[in-house]
N, C-alpha and C positions, 0 to 999 in steps of 0.2 A: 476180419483182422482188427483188435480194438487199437486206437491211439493208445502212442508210450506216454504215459504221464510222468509230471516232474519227479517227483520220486523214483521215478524207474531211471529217468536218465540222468539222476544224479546216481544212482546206482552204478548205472554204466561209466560215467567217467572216473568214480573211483577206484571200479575193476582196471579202466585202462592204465591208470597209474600205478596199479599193486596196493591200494590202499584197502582192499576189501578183508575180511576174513573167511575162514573155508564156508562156512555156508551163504556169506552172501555173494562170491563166488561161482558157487554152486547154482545159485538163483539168478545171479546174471546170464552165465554160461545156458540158461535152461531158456530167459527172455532171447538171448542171440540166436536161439536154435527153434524156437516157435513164432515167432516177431520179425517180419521184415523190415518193418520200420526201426526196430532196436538194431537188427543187424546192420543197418544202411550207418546209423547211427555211430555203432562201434566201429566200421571198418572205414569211418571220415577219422573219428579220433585215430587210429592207429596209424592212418597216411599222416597227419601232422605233429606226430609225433615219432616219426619212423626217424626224419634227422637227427635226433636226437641220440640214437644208438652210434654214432657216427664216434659222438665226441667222449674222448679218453678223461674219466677224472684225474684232477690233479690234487695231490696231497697239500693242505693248506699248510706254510711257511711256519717253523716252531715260533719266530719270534713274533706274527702275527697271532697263532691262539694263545700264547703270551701274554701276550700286550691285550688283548680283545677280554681275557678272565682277569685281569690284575683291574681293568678300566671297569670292568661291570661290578668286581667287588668294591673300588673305589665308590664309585656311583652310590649302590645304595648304603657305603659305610657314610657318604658325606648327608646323603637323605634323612638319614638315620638322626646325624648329629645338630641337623637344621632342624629339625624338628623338635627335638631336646631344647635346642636355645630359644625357640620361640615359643614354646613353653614356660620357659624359666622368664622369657621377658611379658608375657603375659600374665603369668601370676604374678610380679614381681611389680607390674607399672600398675598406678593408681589409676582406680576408675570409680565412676559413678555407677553406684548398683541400678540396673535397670532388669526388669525382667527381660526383654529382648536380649539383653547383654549376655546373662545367663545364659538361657536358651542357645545363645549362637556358641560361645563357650564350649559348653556341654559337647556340643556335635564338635567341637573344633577337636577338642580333647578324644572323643568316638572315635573319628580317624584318624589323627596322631596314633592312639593305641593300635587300631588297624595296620598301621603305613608300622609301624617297632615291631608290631609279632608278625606281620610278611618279611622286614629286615632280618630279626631274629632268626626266620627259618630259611630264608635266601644266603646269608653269607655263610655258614654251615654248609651248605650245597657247592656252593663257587669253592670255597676252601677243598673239601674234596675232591672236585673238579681237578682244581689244580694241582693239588698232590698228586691224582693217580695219572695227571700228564707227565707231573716230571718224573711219577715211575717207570713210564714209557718209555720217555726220553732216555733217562740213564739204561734203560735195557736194551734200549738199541744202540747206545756209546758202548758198553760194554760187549756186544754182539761186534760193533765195528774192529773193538780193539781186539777180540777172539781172532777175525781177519787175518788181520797182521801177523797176531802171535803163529797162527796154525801156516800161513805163508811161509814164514821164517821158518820152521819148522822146517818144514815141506824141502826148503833149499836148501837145509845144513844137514841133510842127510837122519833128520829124526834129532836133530840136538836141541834143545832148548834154548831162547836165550836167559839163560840161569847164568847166574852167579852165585857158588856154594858160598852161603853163610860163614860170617865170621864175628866173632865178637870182637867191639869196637868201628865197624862199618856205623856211620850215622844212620843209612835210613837204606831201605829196601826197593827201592822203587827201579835200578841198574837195571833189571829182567825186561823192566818196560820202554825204560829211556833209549836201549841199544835196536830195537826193532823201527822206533821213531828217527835215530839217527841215518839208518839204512836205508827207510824210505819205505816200511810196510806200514807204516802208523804213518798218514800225512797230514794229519788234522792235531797240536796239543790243546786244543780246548776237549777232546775226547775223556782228557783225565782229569775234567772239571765236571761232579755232579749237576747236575742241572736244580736239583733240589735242595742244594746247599743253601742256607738262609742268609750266609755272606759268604757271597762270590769269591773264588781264590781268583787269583789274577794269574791270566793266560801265558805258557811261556812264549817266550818268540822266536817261531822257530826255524829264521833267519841265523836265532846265533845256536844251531843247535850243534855245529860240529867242535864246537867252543869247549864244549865237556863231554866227559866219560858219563854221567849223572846227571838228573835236573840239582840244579845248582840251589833250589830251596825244595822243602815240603811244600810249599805252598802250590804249587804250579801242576800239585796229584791229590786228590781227595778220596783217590781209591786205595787198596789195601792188596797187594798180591800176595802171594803165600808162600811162608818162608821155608827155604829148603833145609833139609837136616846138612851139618856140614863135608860129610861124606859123600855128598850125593853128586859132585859134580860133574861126573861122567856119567848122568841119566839119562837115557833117552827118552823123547816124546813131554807131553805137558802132564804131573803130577794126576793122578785118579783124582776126582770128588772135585771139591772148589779151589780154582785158582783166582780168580780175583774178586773185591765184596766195595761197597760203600766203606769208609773208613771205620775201622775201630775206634769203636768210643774211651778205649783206655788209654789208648795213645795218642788222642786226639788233643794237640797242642799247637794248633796250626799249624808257621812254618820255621818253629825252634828247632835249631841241631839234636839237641839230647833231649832227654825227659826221664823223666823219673818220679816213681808214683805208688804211692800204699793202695793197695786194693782194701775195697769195703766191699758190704751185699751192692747199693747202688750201683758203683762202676760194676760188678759182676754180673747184673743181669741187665744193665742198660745195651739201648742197640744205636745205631750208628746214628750221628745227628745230622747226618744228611737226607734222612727225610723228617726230621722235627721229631726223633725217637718211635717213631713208628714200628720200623722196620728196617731191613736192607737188603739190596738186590746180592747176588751171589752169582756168582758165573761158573760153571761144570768145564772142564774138559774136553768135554765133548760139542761142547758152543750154546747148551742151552743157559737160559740166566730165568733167576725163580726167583722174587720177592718173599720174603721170608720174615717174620712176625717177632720169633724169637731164635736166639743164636745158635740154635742148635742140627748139625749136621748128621745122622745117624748117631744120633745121640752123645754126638760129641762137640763142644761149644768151640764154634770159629774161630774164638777173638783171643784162647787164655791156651796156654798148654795144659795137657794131662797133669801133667807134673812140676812142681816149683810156681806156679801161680794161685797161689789161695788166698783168701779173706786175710787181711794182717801183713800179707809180703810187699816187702817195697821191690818194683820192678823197673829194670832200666831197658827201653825197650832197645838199644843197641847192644844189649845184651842176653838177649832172649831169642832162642832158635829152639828149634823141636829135637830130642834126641832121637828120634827115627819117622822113618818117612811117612810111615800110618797117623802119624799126632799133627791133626790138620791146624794149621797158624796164621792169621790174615792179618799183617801187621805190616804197619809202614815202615 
């Protein structure tokens, strides 16, 4: 039987971890099964590591990988900018030409360049990092608040809590605030995107038996979808999307009214809750899809079929869908 050499048992310690791929796997699994000594080898690693199956992972805290991506892009955006000044203060301050001086120069300059084009390609990284967390985020707010809605449901006998559209109502958001006051929604930071670039301010929902309604826009950054005004003996939650990232047309923080000319821009921009990216979209049925561009089977979220076009000025407390197929996500 020959000695396992280092090579082999560094072999074997990355099989014991899962670190190997299929064929060197394969080759480990072939050293355990013709090698006593490799096997003696693997079945110590597998006893000191056998406690470890023991312990349950735990989901790290949102506001710690938060805080952990905002502190690493800080990091090298400050690296980035020390480096810049000591540049500028280096060409800038008078010296004696010497050739050493040059020479040291030169390479200072070498990794400066270095240390800017690894910044360059590092904070691009972090920044998508953290977008596609707070896409996470906001899909799991919006899965929570699905929760509630399909709860409520569930105890009114199939009713929604819908409030049929009417024009002159300031804002749309009554379907979500009545499930919150009941007590199926017990979180209102749920109707604050996480990806929003200025934070709405949380309601308090101490004083929530205070109103029929959140008492600002401000306190929803979400958009649920407006019923035609007939509707209000429907049963069950609307087909297709019920609630999205806000409308970028009607996106005027937390003003009562608004009112507003559509152009091309606002008509094909999307929600600036993820920095125009995209916007999450919530079904029905409880699933929620990030989505690129506004379009729902080929019909746009954010504007009606009808009466919203390039040139119209639109009052969004006066805009509802004339039937229940013309999907609408508006505050």
């Amino acid at each position: 039987m020959s000695s396992v050499g280092n090579d082999q048992k560094q072999l074997l310690f990355d099989y014991s971890f899962g670190l190997t791929s299929e064929s060197e796997s394969a080759r480990a699994q072939a050293l355990i099964s013709s090698n006593e000594e490799a096997a003696e080898i693997y079945r110590c690693l597998q006893a000191l590591l056998a406690p470890l199956e023991t312990l349950e992972p735990e989901p790290c805290p949102d506001e710690l990988a938060e805080r952990t991506i905002a502190r690493l892009a800080h990091c090298v955006s400050s690296a980035h900018e020390g480096l810049e000044e000591l540049l500028a203060d280096e060409q800038a301050r008078p010296v004696t030409v010497k050739v050493g001086f040059w020479r040291n120069f030169s390479e200072m300059v070498a990794v400066a360049a270095a240390v800017i084009l690894i910044a360059g390609v590092l904070l691009p990284v972090f920044n998508k990092v953290r977008q596609d967390y707070w896409k996470q985020r906001c899909q799991a707010q919006l899965s929570s608040i699905f929760g509630g809605l399909s709860n409520y449901v569930e105890d009114n006998d199939g009713r929604p809590p819908v409030v049929a559209g009417r024009p002159g109502r300031q804002w749309n958001t009554q379907c979500l605030y009545l499930p919150l006051k009941l007590g199926y929604i017990n979180d209102s930071a749920l109707f604050i995107c996480p990806g929003r670039s200025s934070r709405a301010t949380k309601f308090d929902i101490s004083r929530v038996a205070d109103y029929d309604d959140f008492p600002s826009r401000g306190y929803v950054t979400y958009c649920p979808r407006k019923r035609y005004p007939d509707s209000s003996n429907a049963q069950g939650l609307c087909e297709g999307p019920i609630l999205s990232d806000r409308n970028p047309i009607f996106d005027n923080g937390a003003s009562i009214t608004f009112k507003k000319r559509l152009d091309q821009a606002i008509m094909k921009a999307n929600s600036k809750n993820h920095r125009g990216t995209g916007q999450n979209v919530l079904r029905h049925d409880g699933s929620v899809r990030f989505i690129r561009i506004r379009l729902v089977a080929e019909d746009d979220i954010f504007t009606l079929r009808e009466g919203m076009d390039c040139g119209d000025e639109v009052d969004d407390c006066e805009v509802f869908p004339s039937y229940e197929a013309d999907i609408l996500l508006a505050p």
